[in-house]
KOLDRENNU-821090 format. One record per residue (C-alpha): residue number from 1; y, x, z; chain; residue in one letter. Coordinates in pm, 1 decimal, padded with zeros to 6 digits. Layout:
! residues N
   num          y          x          z   chaine   residu
   NUM          Y          X          Z        A        a
...
END
This chain:
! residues 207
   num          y          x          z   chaine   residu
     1    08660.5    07366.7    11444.3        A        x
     2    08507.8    07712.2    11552.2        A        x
     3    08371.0    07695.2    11171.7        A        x
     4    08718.5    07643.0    11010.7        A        x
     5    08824.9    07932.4    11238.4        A        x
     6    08614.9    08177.8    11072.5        A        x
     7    08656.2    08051.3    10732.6        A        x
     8    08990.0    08102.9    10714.8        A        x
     9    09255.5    08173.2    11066.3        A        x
    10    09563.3    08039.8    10886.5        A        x
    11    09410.6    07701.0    10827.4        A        x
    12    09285.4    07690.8    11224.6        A        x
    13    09632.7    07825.1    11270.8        A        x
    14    09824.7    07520.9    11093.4        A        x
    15    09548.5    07276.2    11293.1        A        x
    16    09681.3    07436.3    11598.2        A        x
    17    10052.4    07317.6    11503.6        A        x
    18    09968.9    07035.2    11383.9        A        x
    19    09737.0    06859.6    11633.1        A        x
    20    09939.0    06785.7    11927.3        A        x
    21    10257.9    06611.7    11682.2        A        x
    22    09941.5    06451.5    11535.7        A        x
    23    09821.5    06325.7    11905.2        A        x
    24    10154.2    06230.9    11986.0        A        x
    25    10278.7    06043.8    11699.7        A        x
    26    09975.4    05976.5    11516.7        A        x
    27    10007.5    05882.7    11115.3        A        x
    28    10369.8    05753.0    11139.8        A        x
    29    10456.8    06096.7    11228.0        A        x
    30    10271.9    06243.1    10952.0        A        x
    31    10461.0    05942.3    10721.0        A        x
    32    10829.8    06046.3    10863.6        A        x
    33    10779.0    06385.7    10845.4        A        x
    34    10712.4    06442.9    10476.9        A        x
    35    10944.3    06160.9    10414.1        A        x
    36    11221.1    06382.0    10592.7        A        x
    37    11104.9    06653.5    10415.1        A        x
    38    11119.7    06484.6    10077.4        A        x
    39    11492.7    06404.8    10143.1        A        x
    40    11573.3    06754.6    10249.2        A        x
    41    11513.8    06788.5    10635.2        A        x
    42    11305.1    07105.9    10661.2        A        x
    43    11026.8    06942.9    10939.3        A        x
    44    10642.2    06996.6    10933.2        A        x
    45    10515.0    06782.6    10674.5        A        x
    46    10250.5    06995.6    10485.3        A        x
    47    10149.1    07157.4    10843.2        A        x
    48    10053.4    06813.7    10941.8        A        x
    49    09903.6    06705.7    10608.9        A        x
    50    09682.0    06997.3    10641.9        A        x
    51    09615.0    06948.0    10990.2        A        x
    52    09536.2    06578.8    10956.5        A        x
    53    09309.2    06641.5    10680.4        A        x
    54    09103.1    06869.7    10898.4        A        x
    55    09111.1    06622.9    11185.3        A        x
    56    08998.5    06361.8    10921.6        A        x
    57    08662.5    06546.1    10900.3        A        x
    58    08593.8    06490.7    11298.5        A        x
    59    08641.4    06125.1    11190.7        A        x
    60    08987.1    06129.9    11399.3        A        x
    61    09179.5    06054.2    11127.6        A        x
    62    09097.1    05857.0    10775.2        A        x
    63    09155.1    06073.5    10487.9        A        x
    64    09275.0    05790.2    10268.3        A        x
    65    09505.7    05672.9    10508.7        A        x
    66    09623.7    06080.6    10563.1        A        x
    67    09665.1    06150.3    10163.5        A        x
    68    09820.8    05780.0    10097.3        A        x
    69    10062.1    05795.6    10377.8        A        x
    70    10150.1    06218.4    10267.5        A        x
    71    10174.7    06084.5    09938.1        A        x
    72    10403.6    05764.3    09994.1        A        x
    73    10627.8    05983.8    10241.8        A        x
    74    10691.6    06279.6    10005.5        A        x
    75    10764.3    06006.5    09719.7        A        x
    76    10990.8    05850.1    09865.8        A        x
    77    11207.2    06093.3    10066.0        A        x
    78    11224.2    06257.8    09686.5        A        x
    79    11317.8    05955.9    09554.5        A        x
    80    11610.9    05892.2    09843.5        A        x
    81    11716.5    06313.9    09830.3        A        x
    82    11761.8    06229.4    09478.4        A        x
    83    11994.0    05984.7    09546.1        A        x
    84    12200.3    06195.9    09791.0        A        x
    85    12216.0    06427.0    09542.2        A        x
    86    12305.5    06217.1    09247.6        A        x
    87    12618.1    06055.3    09483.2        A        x
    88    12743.9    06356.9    09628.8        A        x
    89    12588.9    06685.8    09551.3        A        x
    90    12826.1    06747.5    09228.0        A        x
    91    13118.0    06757.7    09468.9        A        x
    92    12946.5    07026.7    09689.5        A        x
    93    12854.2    07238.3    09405.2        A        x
    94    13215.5    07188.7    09325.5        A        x
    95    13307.1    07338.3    09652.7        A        x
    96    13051.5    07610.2    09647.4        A        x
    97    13279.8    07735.1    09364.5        A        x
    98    13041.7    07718.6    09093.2        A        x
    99    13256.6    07668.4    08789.3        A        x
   100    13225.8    07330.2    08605.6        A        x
   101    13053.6    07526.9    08293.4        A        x
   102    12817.8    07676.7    08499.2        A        x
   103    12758.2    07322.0    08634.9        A        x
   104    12697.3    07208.9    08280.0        A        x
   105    12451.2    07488.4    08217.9        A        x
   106    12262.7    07369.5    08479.0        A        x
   107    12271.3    07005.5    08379.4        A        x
   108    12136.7    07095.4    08038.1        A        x
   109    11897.9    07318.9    08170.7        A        x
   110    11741.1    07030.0    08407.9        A        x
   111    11754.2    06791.7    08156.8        A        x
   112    11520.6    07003.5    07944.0        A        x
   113    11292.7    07158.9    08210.2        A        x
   114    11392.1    06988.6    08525.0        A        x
   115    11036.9    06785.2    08540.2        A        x
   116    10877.0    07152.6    08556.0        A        x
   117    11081.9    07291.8    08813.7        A        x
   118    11056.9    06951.1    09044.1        A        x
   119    10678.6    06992.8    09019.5        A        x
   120    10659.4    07365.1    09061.2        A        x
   121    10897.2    07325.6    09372.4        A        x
   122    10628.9    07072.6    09617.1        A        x
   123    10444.5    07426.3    09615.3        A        x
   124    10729.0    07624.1    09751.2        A        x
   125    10846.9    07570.2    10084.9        A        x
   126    11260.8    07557.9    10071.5        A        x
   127    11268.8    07397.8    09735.1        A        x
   128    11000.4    07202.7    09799.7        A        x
   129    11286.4    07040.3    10028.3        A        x
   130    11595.1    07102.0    09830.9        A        x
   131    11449.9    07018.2    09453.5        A        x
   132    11489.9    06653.8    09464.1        A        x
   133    11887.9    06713.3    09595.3        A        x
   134    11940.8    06983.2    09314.1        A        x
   135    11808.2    06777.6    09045.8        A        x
   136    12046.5    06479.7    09148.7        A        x
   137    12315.0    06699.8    09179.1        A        x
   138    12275.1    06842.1    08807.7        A        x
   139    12222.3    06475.4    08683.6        A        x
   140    11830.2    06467.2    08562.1        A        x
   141    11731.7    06127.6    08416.1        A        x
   142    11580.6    05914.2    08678.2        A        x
   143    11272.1    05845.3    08461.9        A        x
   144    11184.7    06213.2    08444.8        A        x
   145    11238.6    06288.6    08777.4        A        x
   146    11056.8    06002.4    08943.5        A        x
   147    10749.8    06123.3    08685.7        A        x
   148    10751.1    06430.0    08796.0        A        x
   149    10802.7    06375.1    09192.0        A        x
   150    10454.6    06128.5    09111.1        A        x
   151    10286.6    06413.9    08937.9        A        x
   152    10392.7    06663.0    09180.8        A        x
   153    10325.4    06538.4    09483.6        A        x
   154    09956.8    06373.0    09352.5        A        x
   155    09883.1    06739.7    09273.2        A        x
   156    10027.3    06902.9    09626.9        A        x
   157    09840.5    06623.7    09828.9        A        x
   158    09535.7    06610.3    09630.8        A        x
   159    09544.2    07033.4    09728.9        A        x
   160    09672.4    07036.8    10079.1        A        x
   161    09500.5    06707.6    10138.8        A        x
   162    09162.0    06602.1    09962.8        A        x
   163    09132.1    06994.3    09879.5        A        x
   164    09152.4    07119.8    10280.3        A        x
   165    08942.7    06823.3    10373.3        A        x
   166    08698.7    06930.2    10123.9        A        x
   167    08702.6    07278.5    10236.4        A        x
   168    08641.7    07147.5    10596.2        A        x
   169    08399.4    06925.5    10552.0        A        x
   170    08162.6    07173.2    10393.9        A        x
   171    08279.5    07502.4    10567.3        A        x
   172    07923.3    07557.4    10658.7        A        x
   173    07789.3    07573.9    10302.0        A        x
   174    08060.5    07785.4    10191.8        A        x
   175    08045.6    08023.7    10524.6        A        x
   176    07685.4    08086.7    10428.3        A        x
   177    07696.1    08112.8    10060.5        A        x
   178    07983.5    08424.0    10133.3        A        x
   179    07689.4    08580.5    10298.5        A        x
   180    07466.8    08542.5    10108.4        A        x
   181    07694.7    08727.0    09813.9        A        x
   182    07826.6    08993.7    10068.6        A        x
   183    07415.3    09055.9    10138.9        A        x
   184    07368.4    09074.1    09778.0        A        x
   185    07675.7    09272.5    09720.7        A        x
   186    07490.2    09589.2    09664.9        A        x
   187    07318.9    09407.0    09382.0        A        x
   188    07645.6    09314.5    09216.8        A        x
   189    07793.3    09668.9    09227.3        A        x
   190    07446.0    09810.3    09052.2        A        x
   191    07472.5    09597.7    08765.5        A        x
   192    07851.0    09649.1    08713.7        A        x
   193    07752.8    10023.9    08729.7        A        x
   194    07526.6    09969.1    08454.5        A        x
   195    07743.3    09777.4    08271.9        A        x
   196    07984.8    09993.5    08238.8        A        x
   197    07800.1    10320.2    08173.5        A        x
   198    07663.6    10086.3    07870.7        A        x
   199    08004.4    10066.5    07761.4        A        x
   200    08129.9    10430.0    07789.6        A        x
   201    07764.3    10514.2    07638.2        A        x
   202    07856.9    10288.4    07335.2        A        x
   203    08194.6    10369.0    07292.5        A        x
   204    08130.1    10772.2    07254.2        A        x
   205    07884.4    10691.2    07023.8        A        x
   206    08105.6    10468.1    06798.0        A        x
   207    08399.6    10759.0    06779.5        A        x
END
């Protein structure tokens, strides 16, 4: 992985992380951690999708069986934080001493744009964790919120997944094309010269 190491040091970072859970507990660790992670147990789960995509290039791993396994996991830990949620997170908003309008509020509010924020929230680490409790704590339709934990985590695996084993796979291609544009850099910065002493040259000559 010396290649993925000068593409891009956070991604040979997160390999680093991830490969010895990954040697130790293989693709049931991968499932249980973004399960526990769907369901609100902050452990590794898109360090070790990333670093078992990687290791999926070295033909260690399958990539399928790394993005169907992610993707199961991080369904279905949503689908169970959900639950938790839906059975007893109104009573601990309760007791965080959020006032029972304010509650409603938020209902309303998820019921209208809770399918965004469920999606949006796989990208962010902390609510990527927490969304699926907070949406069954402010009562968002099942249907919604199973629609958008299947959109949202198709997108986030297809990214961290498919996308880093992409990136992997042809690091080569993309290290050289990079120098090839830095070598023609010089290039680049001519014509945008020109291009914009065209423009100042046309725009004193329309005023």
């Amino acid at each position: 992985m010396k290649v993925m190491s000068e593409l891009h040091p956070v991604l040979s970072h997160l390999l680093d992380e991830g490969r010895p859970l990954l040697d130790h507990y293989g693709y049931p660790g991968l499932f249980v951690a973004n399960f526990a992670e769907g369901m609100g147990i902050p452990l590794p789960g898109q360090t070790l999708l990333v670093a078992a995509a990687m290791l999926a290039t070295q033909g260690d791993l399958t990539i399928h069986a790394v993005a169907g396994l992610a993707f199961a996991g991080t369904l279905s830990g949503s689908c169970l934080g959900y639950w938790i949620g839906q059975t007893g997170g109104r009573a601990l908003l309760l007791r965080c001493r959020l006032r029972p309008e304010k509650i409603e509020q938020l209902e309303a509010f998820f019921a209208r744009r809770g399918a965004i924020v469920v999606v949006a929230a796989r990208f962010v680490d902390g609510l990527r964790q927490t969304a699926p409790l907070v949406a069954g704590s402010l009562k968002m339709p099942w249907w919604r919120f199973f629609l958008a934990s299947v959109a949202g985590s198709l997108a986030w695996v297809g990214l961290w997944g498919f996308g880093i084993y992409s990136v992997a796979e042809h690091s080569q291609q993309i290290l050289a094309a990079l120098h090839h544009v830095s070598n023609a850099g010089w290039w680049v910065t001519g014509l945008l010269a020109v291009a914009l002493l065209a423009w100042l040259f046309w725009r004193s000559r329309v005023k």
